[in-house]
N, C-alpha and C positions, 0 to 999 in steps of 0.2 A: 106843256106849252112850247117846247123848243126853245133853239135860239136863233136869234135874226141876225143876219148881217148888217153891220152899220151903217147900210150905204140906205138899209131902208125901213128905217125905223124913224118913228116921228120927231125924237130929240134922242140925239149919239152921246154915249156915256161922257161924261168930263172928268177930268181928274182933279181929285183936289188935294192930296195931298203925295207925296214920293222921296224918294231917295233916288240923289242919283249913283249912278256906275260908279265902282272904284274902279280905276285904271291898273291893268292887272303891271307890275312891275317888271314883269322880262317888255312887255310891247314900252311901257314909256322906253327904259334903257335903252332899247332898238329903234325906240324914234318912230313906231309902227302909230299910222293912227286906222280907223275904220268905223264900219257904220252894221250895225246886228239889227235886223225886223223881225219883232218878239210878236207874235201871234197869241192872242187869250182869248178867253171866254169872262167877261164881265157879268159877273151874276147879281141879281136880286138886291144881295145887301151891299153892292157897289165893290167885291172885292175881286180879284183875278184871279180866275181858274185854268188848268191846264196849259199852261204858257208854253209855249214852243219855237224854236227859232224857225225861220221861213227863210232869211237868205241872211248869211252872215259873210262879209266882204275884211278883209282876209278871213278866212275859212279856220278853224281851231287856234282862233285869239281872244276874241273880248266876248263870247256865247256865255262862258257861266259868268262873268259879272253882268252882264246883260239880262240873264234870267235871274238871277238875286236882284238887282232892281226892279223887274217886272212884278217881281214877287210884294214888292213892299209898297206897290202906288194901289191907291184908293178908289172909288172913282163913287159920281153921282149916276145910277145906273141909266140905261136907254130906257126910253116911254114907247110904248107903241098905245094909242087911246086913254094915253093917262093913267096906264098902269105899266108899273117897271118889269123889265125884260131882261133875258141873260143876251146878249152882245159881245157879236165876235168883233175884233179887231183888233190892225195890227201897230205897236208903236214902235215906231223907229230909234234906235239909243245911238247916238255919234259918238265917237270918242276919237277928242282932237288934240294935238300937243297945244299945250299955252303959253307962252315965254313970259 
Protein backbone atom coordinates (compact mmCIF):
# COMPACT_ATOMS: atom_id res chain seq x y z
CA UNK A 1 0.00 0.00 0.00
CA UNK A 2 2.83 2.74 0.54
CA UNK A 3 2.77 5.76 2.25
CA UNK A 4 1.08 9.07 1.36
CA UNK A 5 2.16 12.19 2.12
CA UNK A 6 -0.02 14.28 4.38
CA UNK A 7 -0.58 17.01 2.30
CA UNK A 8 -2.85 14.41 0.54
CA UNK A 9 -4.67 12.12 2.25
CA UNK A 10 -8.22 12.46 3.22
CA UNK A 11 -7.89 13.09 7.15
CA UNK A 12 -3.74 13.85 8.35
CA UNK A 13 -2.81 11.86 11.37
CA UNK A 14 -3.68 13.61 14.89
CA UNK A 15 -1.80 13.26 17.77
CA UNK A 16 -3.25 12.24 20.90
CA UNK A 17 -1.09 11.52 23.13
CA UNK A 18 3.05 12.81 23.69
CA UNK A 19 5.80 13.62 25.70
CA UNK A 20 7.40 16.60 25.30
CA UNK A 21 11.33 17.49 24.75
CA UNK A 22 13.50 17.55 27.77
CA UNK A 23 15.68 20.37 27.41
CA UNK A 24 19.05 19.04 26.92
CA UNK A 25 21.24 20.85 30.04
CA UNK A 26 24.44 22.39 28.45
CA UNK A 27 21.74 24.39 25.80
CA UNK A 28 19.50 25.76 28.96
CA UNK A 29 23.08 26.76 30.93
CA UNK A 30 24.07 28.52 27.59
CA UNK A 31 20.72 30.08 27.19
CA UNK A 32 20.70 28.39 23.55
CA UNK A 33 17.01 28.03 22.41
CA UNK A 34 15.95 26.36 18.87
CA UNK A 35 13.52 24.75 16.82
CA UNK A 36 14.28 20.51 15.30
CA UNK A 37 11.70 19.24 12.30
CA UNK A 38 11.41 15.54 13.02
CA UNK A 39 10.27 13.78 9.95
CA UNK A 40 8.13 10.14 10.51
CA UNK A 41 6.21 7.69 9.01
CA UNK A 42 2.76 7.33 11.02
CA UNK A 43 1.78 3.82 10.55
CA UNK A 44 -1.43 1.79 10.72
CA UNK A 45 -1.71 1.55 14.43
CA UNK A 46 -1.08 5.37 14.96
CA UNK A 47 2.56 4.94 16.13
CA UNK A 48 5.92 6.56 14.55
CA UNK A 49 8.26 5.15 12.39
CA UNK A 50 11.67 5.94 11.13
CA UNK A 51 11.88 9.46 12.66
CA UNK A 52 14.55 11.62 11.26
CA UNK A 53 15.51 15.14 11.66
CA UNK A 54 15.05 17.22 8.30
CA UNK A 55 16.43 20.72 9.64
CA UNK A 56 17.62 21.21 13.12
CA UNK A 57 18.52 25.08 13.86
CA UNK A 58 21.21 25.30 15.92
CA UNK A 59 22.66 22.25 14.34
CA UNK A 60 24.07 19.26 17.03
CA UNK A 61 21.71 20.72 20.04
CA UNK A 62 18.29 19.66 20.76
CA UNK A 63 18.19 16.48 17.75
CA UNK A 64 18.34 13.51 20.15
CA UNK A 65 15.81 15.04 22.73
CA UNK A 66 13.84 15.79 19.66
CA UNK A 67 13.95 12.24 18.45
CA UNK A 68 13.13 10.74 22.07
CA UNK A 69 9.99 12.84 21.96
CA UNK A 70 9.10 11.95 18.55
CA UNK A 71 9.58 8.56 19.45
CA UNK A 72 6.94 8.64 22.41
CA UNK A 73 3.76 10.63 20.55
CA UNK A 74 0.75 8.64 19.27
CA UNK A 75 -1.26 9.58 16.80
CA UNK A 76 -4.87 8.67 15.32
CA UNK A 77 -3.60 7.49 11.94
CA UNK A 78 -4.39 9.21 8.19
CA UNK A 79 -7.59 7.97 6.21
CA UNK A 80 -7.33 7.85 2.69
CA UNK A 81 -11.27 6.30 1.67
CA UNK A 82 -11.74 5.32 5.24
CA UNK A 83 -9.23 3.21 5.67
CA UNK A 84 -6.01 3.93 7.66
CA UNK A 85 -2.82 4.79 6.01
CA UNK A 86 1.01 4.96 7.00
CA UNK A 87 1.77 9.09 6.67
CA UNK A 88 4.70 10.90 6.41
CA UNK A 89 5.07 14.04 8.15
CA UNK A 90 6.92 16.30 9.64
CA UNK A 91 6.54 17.85 13.53
CA UNK A 92 8.28 20.74 14.46
CA UNK A 93 9.69 20.48 18.38
CA UNK A 94 10.71 24.31 19.69
CA UNK A 95 12.59 24.47 22.48
CA UNK A 96 12.46 27.99 24.19
CA UNK A 97 13.90 29.48 27.55
CA UNK A 98 10.88 30.18 30.06
CA UNK A 99 11.62 32.62 33.03
Amino acid sequence: MGVYDAEVVDIPPKIVSRELPQYPPNARRLHLEGTVLVSMVIDIQGKPRHCTIRKAVPEGVFEESALAAANSYRFVPGKVGGQDVATLVVVPFHFTMTN
